[in-house]
N, C-alpha and C positions, 0 to 999 in steps of 0.2 A: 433717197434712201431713208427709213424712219431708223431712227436711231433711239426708239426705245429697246430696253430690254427684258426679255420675257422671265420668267421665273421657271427652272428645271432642275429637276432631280437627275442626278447622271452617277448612274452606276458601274464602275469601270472594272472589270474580273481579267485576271491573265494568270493565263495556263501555268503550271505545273508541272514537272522543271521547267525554268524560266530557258526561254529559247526554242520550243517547243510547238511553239503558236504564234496567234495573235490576242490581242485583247477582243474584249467581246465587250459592249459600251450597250446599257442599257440606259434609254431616255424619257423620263415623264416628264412632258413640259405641261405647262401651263393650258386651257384652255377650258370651254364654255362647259361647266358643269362636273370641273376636273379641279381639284388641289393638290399642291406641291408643297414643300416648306417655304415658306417666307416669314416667318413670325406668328406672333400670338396672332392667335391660340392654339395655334399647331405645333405639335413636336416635332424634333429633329428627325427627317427621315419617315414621316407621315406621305402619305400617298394614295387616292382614292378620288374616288367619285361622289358630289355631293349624294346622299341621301343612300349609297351604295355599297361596292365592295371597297374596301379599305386593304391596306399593309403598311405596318412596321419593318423599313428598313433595316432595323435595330434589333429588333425581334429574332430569338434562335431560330434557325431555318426556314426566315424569308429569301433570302438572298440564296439556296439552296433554292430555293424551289420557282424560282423566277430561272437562276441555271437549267433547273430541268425542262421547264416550260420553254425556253429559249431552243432545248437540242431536239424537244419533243418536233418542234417548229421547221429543222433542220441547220440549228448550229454545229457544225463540226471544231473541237479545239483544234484540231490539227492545221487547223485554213490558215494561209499567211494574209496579212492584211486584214487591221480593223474593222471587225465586221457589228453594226451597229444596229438596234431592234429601238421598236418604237415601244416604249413599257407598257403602257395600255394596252396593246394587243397581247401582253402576257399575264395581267392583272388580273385578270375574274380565274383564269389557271392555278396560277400560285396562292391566291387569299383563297381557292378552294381547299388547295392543301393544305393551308395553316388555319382555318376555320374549325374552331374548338370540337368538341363532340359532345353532343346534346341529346337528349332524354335517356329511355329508362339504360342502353346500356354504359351510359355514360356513368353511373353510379356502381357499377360492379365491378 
């Protein structure tokens, strides 16, 4: 068994009122051409693809909109049992909705 360990982001959400659900666990691990936090020069909560789409954790209505993309996918809150998404397949979804808004109507 290798007993290295990988570096992951794990985002763990639970329903509203508490009893209601299950958690709903999103995971970005580590891997070829992917970054996670682990240190400089990364922020807390950075997430992305080298040279790609990006997300702040941290950032107002990321973690909203990784939610959306997770039910868009078919998360139900109502499911009993931990139900767990792999984050990348929801990443280029959500950094599309939190990607700023750019040329002429973005000035009016």
């Amino acid at each position: 068994m290798d007993s290295r360990r990988s570096c992951r982001e794990t985002l763990v959400l639970y329903p509203q009122p508490a009893g209601t659900g299950a958690a709903l666990r999103i995971v970005f691990a580590e891997g070829p051409d992917r970054y996670v936090p682990g240190g400089a020069p990364l922020g807390s909560g950075d997430v992305g693809h080298v040279g790609g789409v990006c997300l702040n954790l941290h950032e107002p209505g990321a973690v909203r909109a990784l939610l959306d993309a997770a039910s868009e996918r078919g998360w139900q809150p109502g499911v009993r049992g931990v139900v767990e998404f792999d984050g990348w397949s929801l990443l280029e979804a959500a950094a599309g909705v939190r990607a700023p808004v750019t040329g002429p109507s973005a000035s009016t």
